[in-house]
C-alpha positions as CSV (number, residue, x, y, z in Angstrom):
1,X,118.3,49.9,138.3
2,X,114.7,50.7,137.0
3,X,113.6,51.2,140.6
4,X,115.5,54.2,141.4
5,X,114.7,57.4,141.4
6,X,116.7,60.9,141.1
7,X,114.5,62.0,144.4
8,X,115.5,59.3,146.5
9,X,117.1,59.7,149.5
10,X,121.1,57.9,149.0
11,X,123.5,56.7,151.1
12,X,127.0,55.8,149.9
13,X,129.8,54.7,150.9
14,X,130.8,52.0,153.5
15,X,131.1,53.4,156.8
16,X,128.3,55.6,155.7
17,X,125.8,52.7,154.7
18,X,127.3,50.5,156.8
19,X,125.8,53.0,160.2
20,X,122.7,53.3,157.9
21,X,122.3,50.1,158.2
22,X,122.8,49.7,161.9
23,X,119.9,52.6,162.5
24,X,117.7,50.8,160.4
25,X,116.8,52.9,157.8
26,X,118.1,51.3,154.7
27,X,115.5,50.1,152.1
28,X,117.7,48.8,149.4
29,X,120.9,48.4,148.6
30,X,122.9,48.8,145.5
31,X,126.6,46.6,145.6
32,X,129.1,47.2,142.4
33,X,130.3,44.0,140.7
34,X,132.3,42.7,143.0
35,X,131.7,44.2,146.2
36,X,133.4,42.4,149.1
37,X,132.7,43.8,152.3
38,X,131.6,41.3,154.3
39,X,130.4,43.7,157.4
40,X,127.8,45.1,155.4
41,X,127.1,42.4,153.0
42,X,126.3,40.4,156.1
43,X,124.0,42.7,158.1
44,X,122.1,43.2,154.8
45,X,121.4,39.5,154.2
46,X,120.7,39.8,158.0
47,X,118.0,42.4,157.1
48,X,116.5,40.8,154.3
49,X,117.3,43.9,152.3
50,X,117.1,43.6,148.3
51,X,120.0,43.8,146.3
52,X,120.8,45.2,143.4
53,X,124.8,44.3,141.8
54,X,125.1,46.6,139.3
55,X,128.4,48.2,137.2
56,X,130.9,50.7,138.4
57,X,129.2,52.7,135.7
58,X,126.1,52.7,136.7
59,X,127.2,53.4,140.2
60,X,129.1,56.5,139.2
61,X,126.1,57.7,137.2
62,X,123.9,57.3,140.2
63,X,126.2,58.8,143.3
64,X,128.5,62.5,142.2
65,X,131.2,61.0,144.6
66,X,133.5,58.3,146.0
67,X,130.7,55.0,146.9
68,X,133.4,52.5,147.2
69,X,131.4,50.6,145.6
70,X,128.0,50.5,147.3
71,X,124.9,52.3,148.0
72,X,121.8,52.4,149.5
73,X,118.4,53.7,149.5
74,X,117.2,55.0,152.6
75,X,114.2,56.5,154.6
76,X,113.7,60.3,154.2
77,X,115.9,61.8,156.8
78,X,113.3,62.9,160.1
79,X,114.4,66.5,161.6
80,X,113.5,66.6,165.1
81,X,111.4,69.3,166.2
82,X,112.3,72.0,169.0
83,X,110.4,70.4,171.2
84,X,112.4,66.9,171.2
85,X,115.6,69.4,171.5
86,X,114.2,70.9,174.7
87,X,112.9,67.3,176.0
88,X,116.3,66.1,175.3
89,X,118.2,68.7,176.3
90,X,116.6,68.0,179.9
91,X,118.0,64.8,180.1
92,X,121.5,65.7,180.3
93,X,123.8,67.4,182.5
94,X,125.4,70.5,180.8
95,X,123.4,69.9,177.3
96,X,125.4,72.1,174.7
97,X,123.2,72.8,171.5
98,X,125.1,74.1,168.4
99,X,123.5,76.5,166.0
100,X,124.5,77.0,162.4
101,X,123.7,80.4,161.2
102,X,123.6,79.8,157.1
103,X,125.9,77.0,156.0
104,X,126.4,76.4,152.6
105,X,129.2,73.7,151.6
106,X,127.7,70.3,152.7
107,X,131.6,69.2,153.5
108,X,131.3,71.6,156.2
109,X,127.8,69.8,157.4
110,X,128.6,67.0,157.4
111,X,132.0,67.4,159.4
112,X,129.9,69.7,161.4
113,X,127.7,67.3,162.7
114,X,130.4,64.2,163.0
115,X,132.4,66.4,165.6
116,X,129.1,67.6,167.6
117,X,128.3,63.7,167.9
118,X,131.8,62.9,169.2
119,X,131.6,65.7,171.4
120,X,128.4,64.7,173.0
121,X,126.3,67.4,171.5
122,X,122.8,67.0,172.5
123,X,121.7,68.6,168.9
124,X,121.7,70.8,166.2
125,X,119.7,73.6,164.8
126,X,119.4,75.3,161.4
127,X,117.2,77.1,159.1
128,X,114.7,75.6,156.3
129,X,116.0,78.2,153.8
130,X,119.1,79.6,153.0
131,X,121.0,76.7,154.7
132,X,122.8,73.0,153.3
133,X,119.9,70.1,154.2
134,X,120.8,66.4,154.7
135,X,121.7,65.2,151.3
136,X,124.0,62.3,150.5
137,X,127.4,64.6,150.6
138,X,126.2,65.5,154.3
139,X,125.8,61.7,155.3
140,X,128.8,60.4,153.4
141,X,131.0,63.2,155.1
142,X,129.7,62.3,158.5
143,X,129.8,58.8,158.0
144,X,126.9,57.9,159.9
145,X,126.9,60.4,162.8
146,X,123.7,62.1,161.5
147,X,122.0,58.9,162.5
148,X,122.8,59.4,166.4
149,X,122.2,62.8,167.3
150,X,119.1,65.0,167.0
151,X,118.9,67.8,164.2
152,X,116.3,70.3,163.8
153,X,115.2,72.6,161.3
154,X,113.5,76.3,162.6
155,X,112.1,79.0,160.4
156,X,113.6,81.5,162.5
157,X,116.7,81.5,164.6
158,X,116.0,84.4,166.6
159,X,113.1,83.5,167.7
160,X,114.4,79.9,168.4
161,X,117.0,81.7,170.7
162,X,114.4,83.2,172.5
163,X,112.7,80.0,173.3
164,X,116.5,78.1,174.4
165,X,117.2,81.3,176.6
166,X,113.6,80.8,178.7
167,X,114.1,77.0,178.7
168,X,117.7,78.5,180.2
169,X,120.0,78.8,177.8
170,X,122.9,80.5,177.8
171,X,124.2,81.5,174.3
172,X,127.6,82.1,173.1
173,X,128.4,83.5,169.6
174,X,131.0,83.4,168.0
175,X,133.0,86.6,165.8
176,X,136.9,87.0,164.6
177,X,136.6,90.6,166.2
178,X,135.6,89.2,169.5
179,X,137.6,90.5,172.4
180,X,136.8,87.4,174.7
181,X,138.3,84.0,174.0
182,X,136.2,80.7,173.8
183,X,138.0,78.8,176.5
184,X,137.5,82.4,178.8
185,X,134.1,80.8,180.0
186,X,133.4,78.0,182.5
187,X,130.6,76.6,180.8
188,X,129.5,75.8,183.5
189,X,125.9,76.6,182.5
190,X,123.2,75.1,180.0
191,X,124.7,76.3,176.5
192,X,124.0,77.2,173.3
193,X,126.8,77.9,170.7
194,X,126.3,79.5,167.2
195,X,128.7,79.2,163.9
196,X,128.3,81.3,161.2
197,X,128.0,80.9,157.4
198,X,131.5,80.4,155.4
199,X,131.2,83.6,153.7
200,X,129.7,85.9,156.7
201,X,130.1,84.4,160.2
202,X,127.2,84.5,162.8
203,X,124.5,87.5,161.6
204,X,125.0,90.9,163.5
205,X,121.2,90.1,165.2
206,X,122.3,86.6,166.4
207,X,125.5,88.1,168.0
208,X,123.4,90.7,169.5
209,X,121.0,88.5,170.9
210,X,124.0,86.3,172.3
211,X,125.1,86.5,176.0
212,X,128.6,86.1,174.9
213,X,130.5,86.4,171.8
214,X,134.1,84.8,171.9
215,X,136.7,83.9,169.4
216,X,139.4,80.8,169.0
217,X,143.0,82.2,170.4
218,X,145.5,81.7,167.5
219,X,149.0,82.3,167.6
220,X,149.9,81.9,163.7
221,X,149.7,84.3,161.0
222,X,146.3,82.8,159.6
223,X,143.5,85.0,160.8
224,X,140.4,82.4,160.3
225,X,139.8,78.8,160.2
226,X,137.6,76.6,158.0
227,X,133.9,76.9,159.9
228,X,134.2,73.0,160.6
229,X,137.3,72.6,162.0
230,X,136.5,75.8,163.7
231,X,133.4,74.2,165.3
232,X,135.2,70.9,166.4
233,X,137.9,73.5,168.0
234,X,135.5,75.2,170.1
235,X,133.3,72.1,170.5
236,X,137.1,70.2,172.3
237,X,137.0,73.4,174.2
238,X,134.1,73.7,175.6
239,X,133.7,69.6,176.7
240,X,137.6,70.8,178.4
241,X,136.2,73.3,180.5
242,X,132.9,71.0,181.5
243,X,134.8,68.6,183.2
């Protein structure tokens, strides 16, 4: 294990590597003694990826959370820039783009991102600062789905706004004190949808900026939701109404 590195990028888990491996952007792999999975002990020998068998131990030392016994070294995760977003965006009918406005649990990311995929999201958009990255957490929780749609970091969301809403854009916002409900809209327009943080929601200048805020209709007692299941919610919604 003298080749690794605290700073490299890690995969873990099997689904996870096993859809890092399918992208193509495993370097190495690290199997626990033992290791048996013969899906991605057989598209590694098909690679011609090294591999390293090494203890439980050692495997717990290097990954803070359930491997299943295997991990992997990959290529340093490429955010796309605004312009592939745009470029991309062009290319489908009824392109929704998701924004997240200050995330900080990178459970919630990586949740985040395996709904949008499902849903057909074309990408998603966050800040360089104050805001979860791609780490291991984020790619274990989305089990591969980071690999398969575009993500792109901004240094300013407003002005990234801006730039959706000329390229035509319409934005909707979301805010528990909204008095219009998420499935009110047809969606029958190029959109942009924006979470907020845990803590906070979506920033008072974000939901000014917006075109529309809306909120998720509950009937319960419960007066928010977790910010990813939250997302998939409106996400299910939205793809609904598109149809």
């Amino acid at each position: 294990m003298a080749d690794f590195r605290p700073n490299n990028q890690l995969a873990y888990g099997r689904n996870n590597v096993l859809a890092c491996l399918e992208a193509g952007i495993v370097t190495k792999l690290y199997f626990q003694d033992g290791f048996s999975d013969e899906k991605v002990i057989k598209l590694a020998e098909k690679l011609r990826l090294p591999i390293t068998i090494i203890r439980k131990k050692e495997l717990n030392d290097m990954v803070a959370g359930n491997h299943q016994g295997v991990a992997a070294i990959v290529k340093e995760f490429r955010y796309a820039s605004l312009e592939d977003v745009l470029f991309a965006a062009n290319n489908v009918q009824k392109p929704v783009i998701l924004i997240l406005d200050e995330l900080k649990d990178p459970h919630n990311l990586g949740a985040i991102i395996r709904s949008a995929e499902a849903f057909g999201v074309t990408a998603i958009i966050f800040k360089k600062d104050r805001q979860v990255e791609i780490t291991p957490t984020v790619m274990k929780v989305a089990t591969g789905a980071q690999n398969h749609i575009l993500i792109s970091q901004v240094t300013n969301l407003n002005q990234t706004l801006e730039k959706l809403k000329k390229a035509g854009f319409w934005v909707v916002s979301t805010d528990l004190k909204a008095t219009k409900l998420v499935d009110d809209l047809d969606y029958d327009f190029k959109t942009v949808l924006i979470v907020g943080s845990e803590d906070r929601g979506v920033s008072p200048l974000l939901n000014k900026n917006s075109d529309f805020v809306v909120k998720i209709p509950m009937l319960g007692q419960t007066n928010s939701l977790n910010v990813s299941v939250a997302t998939g919610i409106m996400l299910a919604l939205i793809r609904n109404k598109q149809k």
